[in-house]
RODO-2510 file (C-alpha; in nm, 4 decimals, decimal comma):
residues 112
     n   res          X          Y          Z
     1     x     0,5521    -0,3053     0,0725
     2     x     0,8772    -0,2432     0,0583
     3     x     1,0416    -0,0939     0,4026
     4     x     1,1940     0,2407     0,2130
     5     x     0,8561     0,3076     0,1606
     6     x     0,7874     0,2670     0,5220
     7     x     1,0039     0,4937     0,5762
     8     x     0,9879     0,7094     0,3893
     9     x     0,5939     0,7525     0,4876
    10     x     0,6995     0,7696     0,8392
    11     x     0,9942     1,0646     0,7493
    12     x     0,6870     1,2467     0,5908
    13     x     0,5451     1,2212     0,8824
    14     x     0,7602     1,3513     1,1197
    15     x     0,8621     1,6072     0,9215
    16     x     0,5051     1,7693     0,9656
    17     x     0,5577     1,6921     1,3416
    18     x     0,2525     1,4684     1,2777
    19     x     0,1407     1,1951     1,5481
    20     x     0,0764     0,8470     1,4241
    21     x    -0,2482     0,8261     1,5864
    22     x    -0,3593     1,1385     1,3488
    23     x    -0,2796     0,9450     1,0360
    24     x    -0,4118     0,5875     1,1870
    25     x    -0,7000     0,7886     1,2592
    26     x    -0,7216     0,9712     0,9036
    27     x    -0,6988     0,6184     0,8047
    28     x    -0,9856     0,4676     1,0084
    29     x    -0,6983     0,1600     1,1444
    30     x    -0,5499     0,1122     1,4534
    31     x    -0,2241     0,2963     1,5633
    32     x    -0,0459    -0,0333     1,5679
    33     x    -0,1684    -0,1381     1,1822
    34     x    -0,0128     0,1726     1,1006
    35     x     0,2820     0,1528     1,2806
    36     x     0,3718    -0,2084     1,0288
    37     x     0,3285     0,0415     0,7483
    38     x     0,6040     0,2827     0,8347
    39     x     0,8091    -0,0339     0,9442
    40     x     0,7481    -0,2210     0,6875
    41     x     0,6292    -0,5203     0,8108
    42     x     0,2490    -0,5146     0,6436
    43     x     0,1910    -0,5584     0,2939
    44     x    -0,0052    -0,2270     0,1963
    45     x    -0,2485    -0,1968    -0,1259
    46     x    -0,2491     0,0534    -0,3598
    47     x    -0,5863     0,1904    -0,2539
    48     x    -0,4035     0,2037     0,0674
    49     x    -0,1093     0,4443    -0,0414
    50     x    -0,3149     0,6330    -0,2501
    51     x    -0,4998     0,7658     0,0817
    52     x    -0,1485     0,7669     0,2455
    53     x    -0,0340     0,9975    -0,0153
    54     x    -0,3651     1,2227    -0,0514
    55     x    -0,2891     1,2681     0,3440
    56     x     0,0473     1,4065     0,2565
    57     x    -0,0860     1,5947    -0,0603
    58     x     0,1705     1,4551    -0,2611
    59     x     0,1163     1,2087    -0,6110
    60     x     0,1293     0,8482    -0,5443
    61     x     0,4537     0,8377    -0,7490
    62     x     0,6250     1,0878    -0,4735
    63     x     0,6029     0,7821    -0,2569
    64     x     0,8509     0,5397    -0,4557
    65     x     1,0756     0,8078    -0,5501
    66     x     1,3243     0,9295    -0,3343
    67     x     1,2155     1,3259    -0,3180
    68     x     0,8994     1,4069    -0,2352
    69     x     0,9743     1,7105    -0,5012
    70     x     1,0390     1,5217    -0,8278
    71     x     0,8656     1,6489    -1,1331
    72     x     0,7566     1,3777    -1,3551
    73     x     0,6195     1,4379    -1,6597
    74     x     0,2129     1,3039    -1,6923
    75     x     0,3083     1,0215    -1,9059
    76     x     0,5365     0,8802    -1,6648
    77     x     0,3233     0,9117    -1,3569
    78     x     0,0194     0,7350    -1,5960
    79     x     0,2962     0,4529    -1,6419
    80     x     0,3843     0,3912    -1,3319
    81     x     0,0155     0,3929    -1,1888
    82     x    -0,0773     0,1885    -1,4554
    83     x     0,1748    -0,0651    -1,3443
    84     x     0,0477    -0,0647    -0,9851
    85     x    -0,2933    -0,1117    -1,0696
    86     x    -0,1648    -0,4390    -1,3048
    87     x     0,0076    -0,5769    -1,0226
    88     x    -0,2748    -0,5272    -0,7563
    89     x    -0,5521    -0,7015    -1,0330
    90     x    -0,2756    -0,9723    -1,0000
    91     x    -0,2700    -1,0087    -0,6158
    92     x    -0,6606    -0,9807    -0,6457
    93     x    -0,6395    -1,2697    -0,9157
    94     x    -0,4132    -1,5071    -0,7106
    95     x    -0,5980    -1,4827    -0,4227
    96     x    -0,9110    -1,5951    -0,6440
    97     x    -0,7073    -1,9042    -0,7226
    98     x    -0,5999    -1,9749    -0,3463
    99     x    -0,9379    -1,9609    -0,2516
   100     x    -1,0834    -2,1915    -0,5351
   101     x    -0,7866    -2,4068    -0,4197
   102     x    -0,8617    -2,4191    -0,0649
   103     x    -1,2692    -2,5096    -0,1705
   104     x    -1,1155    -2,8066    -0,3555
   105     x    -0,9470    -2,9609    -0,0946
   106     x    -1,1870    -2,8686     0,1518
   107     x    -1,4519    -3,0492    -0,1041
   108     x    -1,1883    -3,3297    -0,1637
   109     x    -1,1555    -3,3969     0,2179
   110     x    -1,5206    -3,3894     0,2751
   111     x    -1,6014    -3,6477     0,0335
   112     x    -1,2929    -3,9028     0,1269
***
């Protein structure tokens, strides 16, 4: 995740005058998992800022743009999700192929 998003997320937040712990909470993870999303420092999923965004009420596209009050028409908003959901089935693909890597040379090493 990209830190503007971070913080942006964490500007939402603190406008509403809005404790971390509520949101961790809303979130069912620990204050300090939370706390590497707002900073940035945690690679977050789409599932992930999809809830983030539902806690804010606002569209997951409000989240990568820089006002929370854009209007977007529907087609662009299907776009863009569209394109998050290709990249994620990506991430979910290569870490398929790290796995089957790691079984290989786990295999490999067993039978040297």
């Amino acid at each position: 995740m990209t830190p503007s998003i971070g913080k942006k997320i964490k500007a939402l937040r603190k406008q509403r005058g809005w404790p971390i712990r509520l949101i961790a909470a809303q979130l069912d993870i620990s204050i300090p998992a939370y706390s590497k999303i707002e900073t940035g420092f945690t690679d977050v999923n789409i599932s992930r800022l999809e809830q983030i965004a539902k806690i804010f009420d606002l569209s997951l596209v409000s989240l990568f743009t820089d006002c929370a009050t854009t209007s977007t028409s529907s087609e662009e908003v299907s776009i863009v999700y569209e394109k998050l959901r290709t990249k994620q089935s990506q991430i979910i693909d290569l870490q398929k192929q790290l796995i089957k890597i790691h079984e290989e040379i786990r295999a490999f090493s067993a039978s040297s």
